[in-house]
C-alpha positions as CSV (number, residue, x, y, z in Angstrom):
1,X,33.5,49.6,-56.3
2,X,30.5,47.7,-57.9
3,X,28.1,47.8,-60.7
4,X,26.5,51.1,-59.0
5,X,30.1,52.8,-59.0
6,X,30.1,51.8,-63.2
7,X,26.9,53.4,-64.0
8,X,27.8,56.4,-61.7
9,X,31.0,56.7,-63.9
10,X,28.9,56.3,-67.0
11,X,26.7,59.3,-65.6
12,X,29.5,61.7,-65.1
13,X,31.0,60.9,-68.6
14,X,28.1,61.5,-70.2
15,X,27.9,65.0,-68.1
16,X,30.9,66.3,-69.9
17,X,29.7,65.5,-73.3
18,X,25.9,67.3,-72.4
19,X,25.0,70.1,-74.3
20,X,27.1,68.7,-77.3
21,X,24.6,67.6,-80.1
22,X,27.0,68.0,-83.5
23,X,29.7,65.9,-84.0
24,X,32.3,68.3,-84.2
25,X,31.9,69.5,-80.8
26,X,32.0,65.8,-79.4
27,X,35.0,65.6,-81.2
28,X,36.5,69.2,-79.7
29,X,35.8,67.4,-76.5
30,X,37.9,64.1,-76.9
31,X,40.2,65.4,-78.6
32,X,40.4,68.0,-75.0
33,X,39.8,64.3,-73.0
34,X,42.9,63.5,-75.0
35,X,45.6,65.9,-74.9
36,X,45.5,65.1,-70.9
37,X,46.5,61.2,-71.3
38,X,49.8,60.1,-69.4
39,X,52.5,59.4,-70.9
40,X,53.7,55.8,-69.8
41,X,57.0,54.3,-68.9
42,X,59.2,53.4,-72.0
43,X,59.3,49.8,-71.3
44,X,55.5,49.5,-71.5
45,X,55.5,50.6,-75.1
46,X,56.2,47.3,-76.6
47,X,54.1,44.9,-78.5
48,X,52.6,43.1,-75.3
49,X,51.0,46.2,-74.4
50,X,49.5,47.6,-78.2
51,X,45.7,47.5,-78.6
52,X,45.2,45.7,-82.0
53,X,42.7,46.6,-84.1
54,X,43.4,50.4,-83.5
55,X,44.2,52.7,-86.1
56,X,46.9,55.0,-83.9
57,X,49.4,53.1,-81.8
58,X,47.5,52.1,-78.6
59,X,49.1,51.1,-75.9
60,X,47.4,49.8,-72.5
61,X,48.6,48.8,-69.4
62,X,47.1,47.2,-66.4
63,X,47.7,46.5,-63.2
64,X,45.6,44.7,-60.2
65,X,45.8,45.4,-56.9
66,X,43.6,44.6,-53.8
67,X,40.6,43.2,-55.8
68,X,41.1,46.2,-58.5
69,X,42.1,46.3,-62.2
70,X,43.5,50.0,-63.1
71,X,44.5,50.8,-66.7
72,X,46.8,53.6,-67.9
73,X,47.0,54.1,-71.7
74,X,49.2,56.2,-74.4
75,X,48.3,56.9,-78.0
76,X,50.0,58.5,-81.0
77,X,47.1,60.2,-82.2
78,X,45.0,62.9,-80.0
79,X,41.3,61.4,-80.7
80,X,42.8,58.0,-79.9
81,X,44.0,59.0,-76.5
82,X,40.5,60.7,-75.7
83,X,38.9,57.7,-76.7
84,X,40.8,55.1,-74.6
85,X,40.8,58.0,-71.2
86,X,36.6,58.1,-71.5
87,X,36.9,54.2,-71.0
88,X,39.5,54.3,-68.4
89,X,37.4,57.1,-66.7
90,X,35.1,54.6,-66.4
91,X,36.7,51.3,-65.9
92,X,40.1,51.8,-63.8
93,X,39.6,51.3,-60.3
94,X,37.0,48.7,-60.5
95,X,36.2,44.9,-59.6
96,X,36.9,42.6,-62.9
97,X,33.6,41.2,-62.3
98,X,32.2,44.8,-62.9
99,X,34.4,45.8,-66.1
100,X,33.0,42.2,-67.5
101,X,29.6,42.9,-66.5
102,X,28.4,46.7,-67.5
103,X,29.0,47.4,-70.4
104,X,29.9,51.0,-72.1
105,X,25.8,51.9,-73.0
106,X,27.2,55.2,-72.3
107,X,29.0,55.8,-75.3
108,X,26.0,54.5,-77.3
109,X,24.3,57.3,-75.5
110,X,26.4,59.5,-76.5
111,X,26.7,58.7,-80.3
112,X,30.4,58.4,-80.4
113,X,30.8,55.5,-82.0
114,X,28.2,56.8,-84.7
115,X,30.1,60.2,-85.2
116,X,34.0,58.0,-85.8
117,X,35.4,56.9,-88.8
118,X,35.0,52.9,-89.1
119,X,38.7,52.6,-88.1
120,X,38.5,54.8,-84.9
121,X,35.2,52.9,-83.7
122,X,37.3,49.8,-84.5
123,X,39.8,50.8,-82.2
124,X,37.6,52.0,-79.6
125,X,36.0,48.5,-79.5
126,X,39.2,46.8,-79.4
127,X,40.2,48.9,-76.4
128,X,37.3,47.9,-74.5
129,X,37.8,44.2,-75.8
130,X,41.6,44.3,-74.1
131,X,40.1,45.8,-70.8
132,X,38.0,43.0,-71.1
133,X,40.4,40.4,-71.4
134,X,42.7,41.8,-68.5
135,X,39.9,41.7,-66.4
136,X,38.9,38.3,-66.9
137,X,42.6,37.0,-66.6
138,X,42.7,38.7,-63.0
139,X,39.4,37.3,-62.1
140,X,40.9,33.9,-63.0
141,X,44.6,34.5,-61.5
142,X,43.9,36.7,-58.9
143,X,47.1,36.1,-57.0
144,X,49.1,38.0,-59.8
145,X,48.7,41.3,-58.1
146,X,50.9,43.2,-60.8
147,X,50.9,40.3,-63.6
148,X,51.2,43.3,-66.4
149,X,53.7,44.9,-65.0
């Protein structure tokens, strides 16, 4: 994976979302995005794995393994779980140079963060912040190969 891979994610996000101008079908489509989240193991919905800062209870896992930082995710709340699965679309599977390094323009693009409530952007944000932060702990302890789980 590489930067390349990241935009080309970014690309096939923003595929789904075209021919959705109004903001209630771009919400009709996370919410869809949403209702297919995983459901993760019990023993990863604890407080080391919530997302501050997000309105719904958040929780994301992840995981690194040969060079790559996956993320799985569960929310209470249907728009939360879309939200947190269009960043994972984009972000699981790659380098933690990458995740640190492109960022989600794609979502601008898209208007999403204009068409949420200031909580839900808030949350949204705070997801990406965590990805962040797991990415730049496994680029600095790489030989944790599962140090989340």
């Amino acid at each position: 994976m590489s930067f390349e891979s990241c935009l080309q994610k970014q690309q096939q996000v923003k595929e789904l979302f075209s021919g959705l101008v109004d903001i209630e079908s771009k919400y009709d489509k996370i919410i869809e995005i949403g209702r297919s989240q995983c459901h993760l193991n019990p023993k990863y919905k604890t407080d080391e794995y919530l997302v501050r800062g997000c309105q719904s209870r958040m929780y994301l896992v992840s995981y690194y393994v040969q060079g790559k930082v996956y993320f799985e995710s569960e929310a209470d709340a249907i728009i939360s779980a879309g939200l947190s699965t269009l960043l994972i679309r984009v972000y699981s599977g790659e380098d933690p140079t990458t995740i640190l390094k492109c960022p989600p323009t794609y979502l601008e693009e898209l208007n999403i963060p204009q068409t949420l409530t200031p909580g839900r952007a808030n949350g949204l944000a705070s997801i990406y912040l965590r990805m962040k932060q797991d990415a730049l702990r496994y680029l600095v302890s790489p030989q944790e190969p599962f140090a989340k789980l």
